[in-house]
DRENPA-3360 file (N, C-alpha, C; in nm, 2 decimals, always signed):
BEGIN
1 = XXXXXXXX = +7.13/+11.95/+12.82/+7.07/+11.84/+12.75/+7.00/+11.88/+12.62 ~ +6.94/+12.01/+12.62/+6.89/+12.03/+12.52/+6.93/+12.10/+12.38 ~ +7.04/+12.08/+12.40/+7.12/+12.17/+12.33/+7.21/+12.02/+12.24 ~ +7.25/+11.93/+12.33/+7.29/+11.81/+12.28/+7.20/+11.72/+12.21 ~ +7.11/+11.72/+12.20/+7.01/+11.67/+12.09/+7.02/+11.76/+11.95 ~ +7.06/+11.86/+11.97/+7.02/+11.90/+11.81/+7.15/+11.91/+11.76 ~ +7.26/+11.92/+11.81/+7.43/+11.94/+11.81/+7.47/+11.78/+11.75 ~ +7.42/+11.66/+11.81/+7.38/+11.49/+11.79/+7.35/+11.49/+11.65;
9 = XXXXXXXX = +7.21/+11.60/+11.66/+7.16/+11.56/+11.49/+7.25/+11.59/+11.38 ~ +7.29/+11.73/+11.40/+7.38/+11.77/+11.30/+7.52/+11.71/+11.29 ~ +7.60/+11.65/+11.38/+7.69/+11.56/+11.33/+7.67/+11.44/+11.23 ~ +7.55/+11.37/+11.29/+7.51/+11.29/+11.20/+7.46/+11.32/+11.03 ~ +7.37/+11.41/+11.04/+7.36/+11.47/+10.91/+7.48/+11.54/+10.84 ~ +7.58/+11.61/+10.90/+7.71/+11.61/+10.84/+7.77/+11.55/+10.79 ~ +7.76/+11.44/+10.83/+7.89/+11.30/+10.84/+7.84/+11.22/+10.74 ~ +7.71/+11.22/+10.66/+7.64/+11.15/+10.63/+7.66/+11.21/+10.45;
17 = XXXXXXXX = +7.69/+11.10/+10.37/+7.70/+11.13/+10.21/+7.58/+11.17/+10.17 ~ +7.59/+11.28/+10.11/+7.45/+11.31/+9.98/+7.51/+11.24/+9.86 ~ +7.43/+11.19/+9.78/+7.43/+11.20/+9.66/+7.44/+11.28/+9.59 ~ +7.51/+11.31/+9.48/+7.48/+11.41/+9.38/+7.38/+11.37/+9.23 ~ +7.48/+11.29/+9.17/+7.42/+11.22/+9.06/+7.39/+11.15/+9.04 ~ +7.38/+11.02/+9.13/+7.28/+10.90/+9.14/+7.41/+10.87/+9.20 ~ +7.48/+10.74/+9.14/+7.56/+10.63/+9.24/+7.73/+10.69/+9.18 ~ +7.68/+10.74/+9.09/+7.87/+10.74/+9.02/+7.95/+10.88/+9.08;
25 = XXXXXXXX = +7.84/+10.97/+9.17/+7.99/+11.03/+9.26/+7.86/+11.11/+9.39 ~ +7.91/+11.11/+9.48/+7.89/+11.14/+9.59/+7.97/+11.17/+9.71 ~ +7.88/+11.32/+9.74/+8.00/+11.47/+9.81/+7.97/+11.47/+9.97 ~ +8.06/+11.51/+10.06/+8.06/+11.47/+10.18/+8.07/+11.63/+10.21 ~ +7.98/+11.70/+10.30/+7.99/+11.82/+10.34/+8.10/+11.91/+10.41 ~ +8.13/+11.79/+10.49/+8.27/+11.82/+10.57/+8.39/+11.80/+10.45 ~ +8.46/+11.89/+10.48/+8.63/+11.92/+10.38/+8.75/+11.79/+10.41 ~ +8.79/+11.78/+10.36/+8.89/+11.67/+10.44/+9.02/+11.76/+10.51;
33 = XXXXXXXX = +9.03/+11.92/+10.50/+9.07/+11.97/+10.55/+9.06/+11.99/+10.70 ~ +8.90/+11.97/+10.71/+8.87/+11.97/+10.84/+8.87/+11.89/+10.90 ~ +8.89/+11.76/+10.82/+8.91/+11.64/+10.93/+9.08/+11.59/+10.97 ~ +9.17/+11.63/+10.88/+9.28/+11.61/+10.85/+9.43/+11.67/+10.89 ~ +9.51/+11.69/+10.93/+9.62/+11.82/+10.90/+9.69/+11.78/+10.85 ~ +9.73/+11.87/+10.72/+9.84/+11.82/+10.64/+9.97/+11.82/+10.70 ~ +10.04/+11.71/+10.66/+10.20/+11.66/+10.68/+10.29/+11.70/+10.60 ~ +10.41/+11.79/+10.59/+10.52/+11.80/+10.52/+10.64/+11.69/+10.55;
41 = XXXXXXXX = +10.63/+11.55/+10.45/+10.73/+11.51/+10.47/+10.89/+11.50/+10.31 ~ +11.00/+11.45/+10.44/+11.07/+11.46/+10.39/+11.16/+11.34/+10.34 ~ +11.23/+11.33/+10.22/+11.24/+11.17/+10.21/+11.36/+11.20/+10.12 ~ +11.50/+11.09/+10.17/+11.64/+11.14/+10.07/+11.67/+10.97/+10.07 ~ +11.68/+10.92/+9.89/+11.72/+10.83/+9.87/+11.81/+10.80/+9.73 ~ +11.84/+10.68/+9.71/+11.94/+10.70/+9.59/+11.86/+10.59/+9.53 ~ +11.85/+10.65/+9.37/+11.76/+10.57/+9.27/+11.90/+10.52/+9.19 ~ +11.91/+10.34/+9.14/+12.00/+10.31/+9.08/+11.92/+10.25/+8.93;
49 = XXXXXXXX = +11.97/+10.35/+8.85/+11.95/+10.30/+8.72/+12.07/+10.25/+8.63 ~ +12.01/+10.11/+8.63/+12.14/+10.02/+8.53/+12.07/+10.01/+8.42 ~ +12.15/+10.05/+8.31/+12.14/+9.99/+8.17/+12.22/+9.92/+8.10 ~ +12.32/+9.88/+8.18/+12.42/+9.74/+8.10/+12.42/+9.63/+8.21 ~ +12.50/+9.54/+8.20/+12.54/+9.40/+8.26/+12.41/+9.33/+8.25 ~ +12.38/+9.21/+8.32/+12.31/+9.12/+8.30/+12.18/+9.13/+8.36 ~ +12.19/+9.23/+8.45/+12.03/+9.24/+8.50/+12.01/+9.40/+8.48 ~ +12.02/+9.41/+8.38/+11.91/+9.54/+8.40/+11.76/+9.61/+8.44;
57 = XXXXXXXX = +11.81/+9.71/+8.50/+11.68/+9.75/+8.56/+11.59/+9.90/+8.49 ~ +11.68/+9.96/+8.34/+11.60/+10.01/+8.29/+11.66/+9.94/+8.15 ~ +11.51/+9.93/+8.06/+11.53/+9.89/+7.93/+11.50/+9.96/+7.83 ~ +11.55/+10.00/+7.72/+11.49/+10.12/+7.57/+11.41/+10.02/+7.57 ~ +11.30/+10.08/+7.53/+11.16/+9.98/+7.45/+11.16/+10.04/+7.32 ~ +11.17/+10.16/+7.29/+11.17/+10.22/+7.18/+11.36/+10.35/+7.12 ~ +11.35/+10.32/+7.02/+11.46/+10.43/+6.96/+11.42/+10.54/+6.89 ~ +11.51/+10.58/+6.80/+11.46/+10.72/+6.77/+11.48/+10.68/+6.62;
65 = XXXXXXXX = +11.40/+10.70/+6.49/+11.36/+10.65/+6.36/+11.50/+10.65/+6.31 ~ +11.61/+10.75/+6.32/+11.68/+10.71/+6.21/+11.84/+10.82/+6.32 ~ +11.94/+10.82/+6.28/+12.06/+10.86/+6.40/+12.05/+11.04/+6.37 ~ +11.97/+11.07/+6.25/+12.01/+11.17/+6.24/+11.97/+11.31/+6.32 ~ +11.85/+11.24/+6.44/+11.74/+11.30/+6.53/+11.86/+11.29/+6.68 ~ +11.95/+11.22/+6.71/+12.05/+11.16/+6.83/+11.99/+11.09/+6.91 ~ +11.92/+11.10/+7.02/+11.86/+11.01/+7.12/+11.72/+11.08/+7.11 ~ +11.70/+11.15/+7.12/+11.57/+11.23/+7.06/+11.43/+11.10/+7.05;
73 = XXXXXXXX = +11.36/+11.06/+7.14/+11.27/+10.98/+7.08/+11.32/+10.83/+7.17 ~ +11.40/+10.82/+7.21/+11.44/+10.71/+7.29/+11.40/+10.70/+7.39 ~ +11.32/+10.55/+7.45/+11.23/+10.55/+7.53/+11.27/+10.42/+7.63 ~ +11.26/+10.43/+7.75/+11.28/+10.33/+7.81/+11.20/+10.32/+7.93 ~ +11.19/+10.21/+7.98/+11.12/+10.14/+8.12/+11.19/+10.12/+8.22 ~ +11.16/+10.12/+8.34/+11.23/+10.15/+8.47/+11.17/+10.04/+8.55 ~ +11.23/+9.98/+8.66/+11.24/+9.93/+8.79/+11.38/+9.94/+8.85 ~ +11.37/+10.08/+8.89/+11.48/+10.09/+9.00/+11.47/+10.06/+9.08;
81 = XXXXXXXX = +11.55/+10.03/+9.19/+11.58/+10.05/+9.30/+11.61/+10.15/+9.35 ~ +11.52/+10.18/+9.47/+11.58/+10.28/+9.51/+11.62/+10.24/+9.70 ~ +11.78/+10.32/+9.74/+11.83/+10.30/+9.85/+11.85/+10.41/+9.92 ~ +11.89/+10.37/+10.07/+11.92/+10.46/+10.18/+12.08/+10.49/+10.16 ~ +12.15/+10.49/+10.10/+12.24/+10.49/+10.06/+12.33/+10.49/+9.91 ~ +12.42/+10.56/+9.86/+12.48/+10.51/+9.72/+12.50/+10.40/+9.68 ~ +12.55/+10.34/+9.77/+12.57/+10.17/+9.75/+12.49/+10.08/+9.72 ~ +12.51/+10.01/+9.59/+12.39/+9.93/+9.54/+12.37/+9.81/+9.69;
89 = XXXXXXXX = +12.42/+9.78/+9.74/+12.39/+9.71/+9.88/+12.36/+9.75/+9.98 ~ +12.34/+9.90/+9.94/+12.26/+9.93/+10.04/+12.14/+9.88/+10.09 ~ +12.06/+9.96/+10.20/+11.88/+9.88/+10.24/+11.84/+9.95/+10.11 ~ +11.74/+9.83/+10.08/+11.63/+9.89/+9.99/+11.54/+9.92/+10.02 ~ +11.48/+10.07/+9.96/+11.36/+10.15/+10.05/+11.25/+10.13/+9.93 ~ +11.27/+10.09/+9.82/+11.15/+10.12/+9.71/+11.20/+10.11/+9.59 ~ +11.09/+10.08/+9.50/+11.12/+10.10/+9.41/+11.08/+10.22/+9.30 ~ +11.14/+10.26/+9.18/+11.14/+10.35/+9.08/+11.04/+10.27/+8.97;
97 = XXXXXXXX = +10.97/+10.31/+8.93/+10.89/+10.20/+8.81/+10.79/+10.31/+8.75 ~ +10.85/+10.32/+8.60/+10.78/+10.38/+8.53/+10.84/+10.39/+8.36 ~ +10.84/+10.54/+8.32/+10.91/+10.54/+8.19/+10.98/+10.67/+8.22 ~ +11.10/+10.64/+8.15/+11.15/+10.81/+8.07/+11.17/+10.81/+7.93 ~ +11.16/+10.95/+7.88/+11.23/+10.96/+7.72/+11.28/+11.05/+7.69 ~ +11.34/+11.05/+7.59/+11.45/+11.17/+7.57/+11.32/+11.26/+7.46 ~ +11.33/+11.37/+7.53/+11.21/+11.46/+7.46/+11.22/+11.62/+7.44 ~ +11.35/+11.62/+7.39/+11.41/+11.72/+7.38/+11.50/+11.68/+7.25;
105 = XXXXXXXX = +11.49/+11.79/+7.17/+11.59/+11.83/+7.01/+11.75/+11.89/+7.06 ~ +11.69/+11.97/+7.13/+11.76/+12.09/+7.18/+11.90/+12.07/+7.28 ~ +11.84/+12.03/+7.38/+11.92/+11.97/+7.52/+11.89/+11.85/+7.61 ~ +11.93/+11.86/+7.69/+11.92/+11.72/+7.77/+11.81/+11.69/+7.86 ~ +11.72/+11.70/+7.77/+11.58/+11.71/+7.83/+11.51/+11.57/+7.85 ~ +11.45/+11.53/+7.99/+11.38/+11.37/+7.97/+11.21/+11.42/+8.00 ~ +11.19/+11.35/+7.98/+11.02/+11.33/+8.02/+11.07/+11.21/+8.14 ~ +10.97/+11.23/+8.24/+11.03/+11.15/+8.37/+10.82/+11.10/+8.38;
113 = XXXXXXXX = +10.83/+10.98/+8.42/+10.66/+10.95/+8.44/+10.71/+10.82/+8.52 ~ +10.76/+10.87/+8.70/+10.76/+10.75/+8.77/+10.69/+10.76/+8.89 ~ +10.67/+10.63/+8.94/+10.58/+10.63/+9.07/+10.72/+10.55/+9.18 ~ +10.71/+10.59/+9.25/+10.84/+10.56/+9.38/+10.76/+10.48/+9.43 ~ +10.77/+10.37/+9.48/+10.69/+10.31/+9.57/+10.79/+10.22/+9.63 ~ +10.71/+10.27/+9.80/+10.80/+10.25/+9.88/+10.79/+10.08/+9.98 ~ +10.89/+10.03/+9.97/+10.89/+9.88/+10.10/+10.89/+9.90/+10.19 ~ +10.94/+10.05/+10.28/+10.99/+10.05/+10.41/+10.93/+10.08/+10.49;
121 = XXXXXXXX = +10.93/+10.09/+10.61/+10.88/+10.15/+10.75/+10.71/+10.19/+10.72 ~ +10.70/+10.31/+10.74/+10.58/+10.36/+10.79/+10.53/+10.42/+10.63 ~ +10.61/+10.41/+10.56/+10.52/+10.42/+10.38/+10.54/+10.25/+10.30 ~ +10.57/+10.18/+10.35/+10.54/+10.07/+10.30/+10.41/+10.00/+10.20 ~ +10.42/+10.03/+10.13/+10.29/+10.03/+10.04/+10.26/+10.17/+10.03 ~ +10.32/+10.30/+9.97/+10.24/+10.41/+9.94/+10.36/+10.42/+9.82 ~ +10.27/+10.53/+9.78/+10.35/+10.55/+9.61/+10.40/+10.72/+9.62 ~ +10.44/+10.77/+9.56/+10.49/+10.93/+9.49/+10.48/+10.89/+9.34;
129 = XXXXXXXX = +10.42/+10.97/+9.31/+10.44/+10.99/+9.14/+10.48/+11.12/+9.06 ~ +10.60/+11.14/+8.99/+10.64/+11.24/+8.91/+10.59/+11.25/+8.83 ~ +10.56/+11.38/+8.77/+10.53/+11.39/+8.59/+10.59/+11.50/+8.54 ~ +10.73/+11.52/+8.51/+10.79/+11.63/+8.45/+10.91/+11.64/+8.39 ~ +10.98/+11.73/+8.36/+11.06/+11.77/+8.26/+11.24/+11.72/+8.35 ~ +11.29/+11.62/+8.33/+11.45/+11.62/+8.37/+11.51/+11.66/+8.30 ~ +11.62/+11.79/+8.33/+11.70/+11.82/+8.24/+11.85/+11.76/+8.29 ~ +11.86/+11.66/+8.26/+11.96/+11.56/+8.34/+12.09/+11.59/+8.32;
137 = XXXXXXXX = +12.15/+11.68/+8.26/+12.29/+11.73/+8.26/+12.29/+11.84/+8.36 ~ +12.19/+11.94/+8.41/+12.20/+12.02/+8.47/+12.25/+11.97/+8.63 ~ +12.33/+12.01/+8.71/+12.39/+12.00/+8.83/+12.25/+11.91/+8.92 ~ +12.15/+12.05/+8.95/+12.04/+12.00/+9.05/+11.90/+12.00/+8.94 ~ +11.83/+11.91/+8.92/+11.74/+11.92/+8.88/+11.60/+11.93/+8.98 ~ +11.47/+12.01/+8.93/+11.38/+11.97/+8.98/+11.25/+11.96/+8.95 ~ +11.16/+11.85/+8.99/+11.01/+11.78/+8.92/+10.98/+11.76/+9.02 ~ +10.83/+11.80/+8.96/+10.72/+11.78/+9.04/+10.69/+11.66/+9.06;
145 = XXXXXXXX = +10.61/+11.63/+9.19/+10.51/+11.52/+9.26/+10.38/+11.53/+9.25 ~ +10.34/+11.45/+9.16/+10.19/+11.53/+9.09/+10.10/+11.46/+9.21 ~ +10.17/+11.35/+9.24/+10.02/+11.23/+9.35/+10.07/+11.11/+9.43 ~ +10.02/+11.07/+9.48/+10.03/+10.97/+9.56/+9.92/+10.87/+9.60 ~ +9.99/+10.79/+9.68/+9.89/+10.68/+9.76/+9.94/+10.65/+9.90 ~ +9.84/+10.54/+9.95/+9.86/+10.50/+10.09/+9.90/+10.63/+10.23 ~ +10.00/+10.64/+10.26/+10.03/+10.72/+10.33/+10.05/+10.89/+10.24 ~ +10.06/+10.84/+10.12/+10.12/+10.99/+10.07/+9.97/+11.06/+9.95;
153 = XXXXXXXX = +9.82/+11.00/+10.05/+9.71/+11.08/+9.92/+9.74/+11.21/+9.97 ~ +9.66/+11.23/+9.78/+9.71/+11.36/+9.79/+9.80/+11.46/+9.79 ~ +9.90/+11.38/+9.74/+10.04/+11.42/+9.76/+10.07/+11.55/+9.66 ~ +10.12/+11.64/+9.72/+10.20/+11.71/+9.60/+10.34/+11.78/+9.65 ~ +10.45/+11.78/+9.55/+10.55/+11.85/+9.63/+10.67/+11.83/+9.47 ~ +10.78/+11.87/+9.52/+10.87/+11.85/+9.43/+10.99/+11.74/+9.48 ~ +11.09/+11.73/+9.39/+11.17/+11.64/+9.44/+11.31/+11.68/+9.34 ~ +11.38/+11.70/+9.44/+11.56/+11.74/+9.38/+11.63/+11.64/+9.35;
161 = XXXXXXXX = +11.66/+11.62/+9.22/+11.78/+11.53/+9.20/+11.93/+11.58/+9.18 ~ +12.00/+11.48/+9.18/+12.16/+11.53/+9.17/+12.23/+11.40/+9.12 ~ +12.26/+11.37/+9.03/+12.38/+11.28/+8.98/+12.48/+11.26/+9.10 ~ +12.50/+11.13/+9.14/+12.59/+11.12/+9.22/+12.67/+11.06/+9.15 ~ +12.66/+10.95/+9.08/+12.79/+10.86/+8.93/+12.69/+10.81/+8.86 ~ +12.81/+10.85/+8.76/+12.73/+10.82/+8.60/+12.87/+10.76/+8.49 ~ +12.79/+10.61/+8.47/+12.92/+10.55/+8.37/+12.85/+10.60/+8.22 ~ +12.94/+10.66/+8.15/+12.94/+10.72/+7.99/+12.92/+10.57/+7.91;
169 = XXXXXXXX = +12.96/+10.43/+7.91/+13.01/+10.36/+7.84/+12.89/+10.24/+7.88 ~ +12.85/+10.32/+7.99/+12.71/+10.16/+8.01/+12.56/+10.27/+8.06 ~ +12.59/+10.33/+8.08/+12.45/+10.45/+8.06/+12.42/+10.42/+8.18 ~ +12.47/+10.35/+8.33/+12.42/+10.35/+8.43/+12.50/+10.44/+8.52 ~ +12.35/+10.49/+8.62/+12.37/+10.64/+8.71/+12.27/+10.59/+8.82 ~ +12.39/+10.67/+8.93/+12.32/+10.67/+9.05/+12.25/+10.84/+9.09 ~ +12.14/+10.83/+9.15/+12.09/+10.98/+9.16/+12.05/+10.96/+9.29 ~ +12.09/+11.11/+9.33/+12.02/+11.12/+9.48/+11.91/+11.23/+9.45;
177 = XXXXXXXX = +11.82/+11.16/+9.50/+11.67/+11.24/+9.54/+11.67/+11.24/+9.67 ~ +11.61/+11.41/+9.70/+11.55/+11.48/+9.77/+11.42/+11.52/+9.77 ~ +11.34/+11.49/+9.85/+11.20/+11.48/+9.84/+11.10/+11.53/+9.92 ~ +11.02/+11.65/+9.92/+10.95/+11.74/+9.97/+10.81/+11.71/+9.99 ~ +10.72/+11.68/+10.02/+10.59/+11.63/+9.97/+10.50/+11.63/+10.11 ~ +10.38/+11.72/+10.08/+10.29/+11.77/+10.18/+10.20/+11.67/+10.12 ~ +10.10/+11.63/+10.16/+9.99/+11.51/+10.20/+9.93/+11.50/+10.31 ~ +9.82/+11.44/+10.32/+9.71/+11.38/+10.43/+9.76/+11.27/+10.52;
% end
C-alpha cells in the first residue's frame, strides 16, 4: 500500500499538461510513443483522372504563358475518384483532391500536392497527403506521404504508382496506387 500512493501520484503528475509558454503550446511528458504502437498499413486502389467528356474530374486552372515552354507551367485541380478496382464502377473508396503541375522543362516531371481521403470502412474520414515529384512517364513511380489525419496521424510512408490506361487524345488515365504508410 505504500508504495501505491506515490506510484498514484506520479501517474497523475505524468499524465498531466505543463505549460510551456502560456496557452499557445503545451508539452505532455509522456511520448506518444509510449502510449501508442505504430501500424504499417497497406492500401491498393485506382485513382481515375478524367480530363475530357462532360464531367470532369481534373480541370487546368492555369497554362503555360506562351507554346514555346510545351506544358511546362500547366496547372490543374483534382477530385478523383478513387476505386477498389480499374473500373470506373467500381466501389468507391475515396477521393483524390488536390493539385498537380507540370514542373519540369526537361522531362515528365509533375509536382503532385494531394490529400486521398478516404469513404470506406475503418478509414472513413482520414486523409493521406502527398507532396512530391511524379515522373509520370516512368513505368513505376514513387512519392512520398508527407501526413495524414483521423486514422492515418502522423502518417508517413510512400506510395507506388503505375499507369494502368491512359487515352493520348482526352488526357484521361487510370493509376494504380500502392500504398505504404506507418501511423498511430
Amino acid at each position: 500500500m505504500a508504495l501505491f500512493v506515490p506510484f498514484a501520484c506520479f501517474i497523475i503528475l505524468s499524465t498531466s499538461f505543463t505549460t510551456i509558454h502560456g496557452l499557445f503550446s503545451e508539452q505532455s511528458p509522456l511520448s506518444l510513443s509510449a502510449i501508442r504502437m505504430e501500424k504499417l498499413t497497406r492500401l491498393h486502389f485506382y485513382f481515375h483522372d478524367i480530363q475530357g467528356g462532360q464531367n470532369p474530374t481534373a480541370l487546368r486552372i492555369l497554362g503555360p504563358p506562351n507554346k514555346s515552354v510545351g506544358s511546362f507551367g500547366s496547372t490543374f485541380i483534382t477530385d478523383d475518384p478513387l476505386t477498389e478496382k480499374p473500373e470506373a464502377s467500381s466501389k468507391l473508396v475515396g477521393r483524390a483532391q488536390g493539385i498537380y503541375a507540370f514542373a519540369s522543362q526537361h522531362d515528365s516531371g509533375l509536382l503532385m500536392v494531394l490529400n486521398f481521403a478516404f469513404i470506406e470502412g475503418m478509414y472513413n474520414g482520414s486523409t493521406l497527403s502527398i507532396l512530391g515529384r511524379n515522373p509520370f512517364m516512368d513505368t513505376m513511380r514513387e512519392m512520398p506521404i508527407v501526413g495524414g489525419s483521423g486514422a492515418f496521424r502522423y502518417a508517413r510512408g510512400y506510395a507506388l504508382a503505375r499507369t494502368f490506361s491512359f487515352n493520348p487524345k482526352t488526357g484521361d488515365a487510370v493509376v494504380q496506387y500502392n500504398v505504404s504508410v506507418l501511423h498511430y
